[in-house]
C-alpha positions as CSV (number, residue, x, y, z in Angstrom):
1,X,57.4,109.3,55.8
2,X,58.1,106.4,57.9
3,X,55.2,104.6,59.8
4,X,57.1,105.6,63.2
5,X,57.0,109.0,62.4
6,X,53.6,109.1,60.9
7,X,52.2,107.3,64.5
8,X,54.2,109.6,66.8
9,X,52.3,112.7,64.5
10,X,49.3,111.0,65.2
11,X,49.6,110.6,68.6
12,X,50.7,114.2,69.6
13,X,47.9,115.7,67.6
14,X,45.8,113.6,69.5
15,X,47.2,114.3,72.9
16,X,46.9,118.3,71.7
17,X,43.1,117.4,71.3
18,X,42.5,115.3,74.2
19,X,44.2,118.2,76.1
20,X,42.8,121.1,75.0
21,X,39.3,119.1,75.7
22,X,40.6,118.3,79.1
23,X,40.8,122.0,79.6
24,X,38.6,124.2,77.7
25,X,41.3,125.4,75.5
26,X,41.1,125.9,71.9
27,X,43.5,123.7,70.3
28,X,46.4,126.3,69.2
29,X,46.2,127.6,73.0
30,X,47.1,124.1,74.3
31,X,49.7,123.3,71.5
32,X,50.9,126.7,72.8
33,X,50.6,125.5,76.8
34,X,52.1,122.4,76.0
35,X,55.1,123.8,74.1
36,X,55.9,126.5,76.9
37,X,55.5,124.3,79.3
38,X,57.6,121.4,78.3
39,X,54.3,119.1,77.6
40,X,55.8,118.8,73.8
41,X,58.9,117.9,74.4
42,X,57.8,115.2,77.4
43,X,55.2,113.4,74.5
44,X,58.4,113.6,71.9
45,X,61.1,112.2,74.7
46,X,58.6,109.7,76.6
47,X,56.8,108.2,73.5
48,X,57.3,104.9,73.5
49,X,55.9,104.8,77.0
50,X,53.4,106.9,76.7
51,X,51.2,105.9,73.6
52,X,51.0,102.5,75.9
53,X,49.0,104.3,78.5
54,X,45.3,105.5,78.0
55,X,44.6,108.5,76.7
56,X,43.1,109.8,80.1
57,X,46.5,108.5,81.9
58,X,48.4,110.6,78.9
59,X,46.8,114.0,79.8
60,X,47.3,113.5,83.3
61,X,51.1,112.6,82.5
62,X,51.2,116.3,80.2
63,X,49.1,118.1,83.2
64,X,51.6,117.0,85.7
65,X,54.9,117.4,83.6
66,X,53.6,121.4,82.7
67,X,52.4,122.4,86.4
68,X,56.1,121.1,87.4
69,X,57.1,123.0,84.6
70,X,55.3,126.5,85.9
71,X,52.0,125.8,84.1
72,X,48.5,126.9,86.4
73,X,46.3,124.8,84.5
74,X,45.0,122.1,87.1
């Protein structure tokens, strides 16, 4: 496995934490937010930007992308 590839792993299962902290979700339940919601796809399409940011900044990216998206969660 590539070191790219290895760092964008990292990073999402990171994000899926951070988030799921964020918002008093277990972790499966945010994968699962994020994935309806178009959060996954944002961190795959918009990493290179993203993973610059701070984490804090990241989860309010993926908050704002899924409530655009039809997500509730605030």
């Amino acid at each position: 496995m590539s070191e790219n590839i290895r760092n964008r792993i990292e990073y999402t299962v990171m994000c899926i934490s951070e988030f799921s902290q964020r918002h008093s979700l277990p972790p499966q339940k945010a994968y699962k937010y994020l994935k309806d919601y178009g959060g996954m796809a944002f961190l795959k399409d918009c990493y290179e930007a993203e993973h610059l940011l701070s984490i804090e900044d990241a989860i309010d990216d993926l908050t704002i992308v899924c409530q655009r998206n039809g997500g509730k969660i605030a």
